[in-house]
C-alpha positions in Angstrom: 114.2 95.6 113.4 112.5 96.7 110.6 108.9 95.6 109.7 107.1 94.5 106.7 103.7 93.8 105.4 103.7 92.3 101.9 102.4 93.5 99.4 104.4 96.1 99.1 104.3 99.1 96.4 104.2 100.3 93.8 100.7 97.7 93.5 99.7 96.2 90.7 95.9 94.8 90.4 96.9 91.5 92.0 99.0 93.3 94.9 96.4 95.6 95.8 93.6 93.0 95.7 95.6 91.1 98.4 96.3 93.9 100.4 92.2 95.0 100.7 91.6 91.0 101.2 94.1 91.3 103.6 92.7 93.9 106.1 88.9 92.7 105.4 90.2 89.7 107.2 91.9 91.5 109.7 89.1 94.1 110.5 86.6 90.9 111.0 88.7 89.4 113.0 87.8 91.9 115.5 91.1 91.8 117.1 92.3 95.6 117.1 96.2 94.2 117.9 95.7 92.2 115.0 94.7 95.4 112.8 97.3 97.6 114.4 100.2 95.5 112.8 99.4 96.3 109.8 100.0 100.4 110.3 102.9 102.6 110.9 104.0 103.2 114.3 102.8 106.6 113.6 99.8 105.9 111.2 97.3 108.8 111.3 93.7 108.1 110.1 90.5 110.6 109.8 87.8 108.0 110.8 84.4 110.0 110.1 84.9 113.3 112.6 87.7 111.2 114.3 91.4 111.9 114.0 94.0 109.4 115.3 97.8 109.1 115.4 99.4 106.0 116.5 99.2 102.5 116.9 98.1 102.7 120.6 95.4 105.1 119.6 94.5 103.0 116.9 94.1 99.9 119.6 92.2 101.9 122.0 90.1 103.1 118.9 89.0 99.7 117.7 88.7 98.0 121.4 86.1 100.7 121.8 84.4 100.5 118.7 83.9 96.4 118.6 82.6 97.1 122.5 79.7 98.9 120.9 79.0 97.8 117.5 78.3 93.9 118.1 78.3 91.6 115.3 80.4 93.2 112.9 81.1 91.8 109.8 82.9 93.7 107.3 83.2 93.7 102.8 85.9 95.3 101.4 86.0 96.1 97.9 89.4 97.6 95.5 88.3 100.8 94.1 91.4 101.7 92.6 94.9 101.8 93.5 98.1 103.7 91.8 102.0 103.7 93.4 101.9 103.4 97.1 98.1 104.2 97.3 94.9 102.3 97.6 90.7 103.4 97.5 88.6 100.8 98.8 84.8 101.2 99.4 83.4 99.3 102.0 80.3 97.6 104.2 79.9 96.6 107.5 77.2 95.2 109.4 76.7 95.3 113.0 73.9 95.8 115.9 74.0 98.2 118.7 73.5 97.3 122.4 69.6 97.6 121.9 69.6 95.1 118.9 69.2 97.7 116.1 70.9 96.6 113.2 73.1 99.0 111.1 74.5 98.9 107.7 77.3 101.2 107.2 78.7 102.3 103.7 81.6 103.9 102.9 84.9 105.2 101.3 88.6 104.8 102.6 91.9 106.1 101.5 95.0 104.2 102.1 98.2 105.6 101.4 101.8 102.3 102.7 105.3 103.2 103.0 107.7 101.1 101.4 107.3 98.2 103.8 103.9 98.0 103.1 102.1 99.2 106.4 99.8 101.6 106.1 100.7 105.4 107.5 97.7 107.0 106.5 93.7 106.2 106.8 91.2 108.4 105.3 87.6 106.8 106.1 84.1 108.5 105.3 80.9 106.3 106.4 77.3 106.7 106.4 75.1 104.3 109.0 72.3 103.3 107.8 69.0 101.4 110.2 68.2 97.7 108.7 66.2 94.9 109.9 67.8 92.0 110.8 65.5 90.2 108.0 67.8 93.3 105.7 71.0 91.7 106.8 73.4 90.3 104.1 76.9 89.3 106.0 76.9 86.3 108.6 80.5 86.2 108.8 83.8 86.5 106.9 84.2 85.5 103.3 84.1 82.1 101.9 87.0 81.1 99.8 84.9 81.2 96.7 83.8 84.5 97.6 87.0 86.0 97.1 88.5 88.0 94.4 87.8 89.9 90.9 84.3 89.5 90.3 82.8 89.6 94.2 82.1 92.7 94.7 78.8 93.4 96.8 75.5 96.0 95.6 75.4 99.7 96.0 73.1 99.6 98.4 
């Protein structure tokens, strides 16, 4: 049985604005089965110094990462997209067991095969200390925070 994940390429503006949508609301879900359906069985990602093949690796990956970094709420935003690749920039909030409060910022690189799962993740992120007071994500997006036109600041 074959899978799919619509949208599929070649994207178009609308396409590839529901396909980052689509794993923002995965990746705050903070269920990494969830997030793993969306990937090839043999999806490999470069996550910072991190290199991981496979959908069980992925799982392990993001069961460990949602153990330490408490609190996570993720923005995703299109970058630009062309065929059956995507460039999102991204970022996540989160706190750490002693209650510091990180904001991270960075760069993926998303390439789908023609069912529309992703079979390669590029990620680069920098962490960043914040106050709580600093914080600017509660939670997932509102509907009316959606779409062209909600992108979030630089920094």
């Amino acid at each position: 049985m074959s899978e799919a994940r619509p949208p599929f390429p070649p994207f178009d503006l609308d396409s590839a604005l529901t396909k980052v949508q689509a794993a923002e609301d995965a990746w705050n879900s903070r269920d990494p089965q969830r997030v793993s359906l969306a990937y090839t069985e043999d999806s490999v990602w470069r996550n910072r110094d991190q290199f991981i093949t496979g959908r069980r690796a992925i799982v392990e990956f993001l069961t460990a990462k949602w153990e330490r970094e408490l609190d996570y709420v993720l923005r995703k935003g299109l970058w630009s997209f062309r065929e059956n690749r995507i460039a999102v920039r991204f970022q996540y909030e989160c706190r750490d067991r002693e209650d510091r409060w990180w904001r991270s910022y960075g760069n993926e690189l998303w390439e789908f095969d023609e069912n529309g799962l992703m079979r390669r993740r590029e990620a680069s992120i920098n962490d960043v200390p914040i106050s709580a007071a600093d914080r600017r994500y509660f939670g997932p997006r509102q509907e009316d925070e959606r779409g062209a036109g909600h992108d979030f600041p630089l920094q």
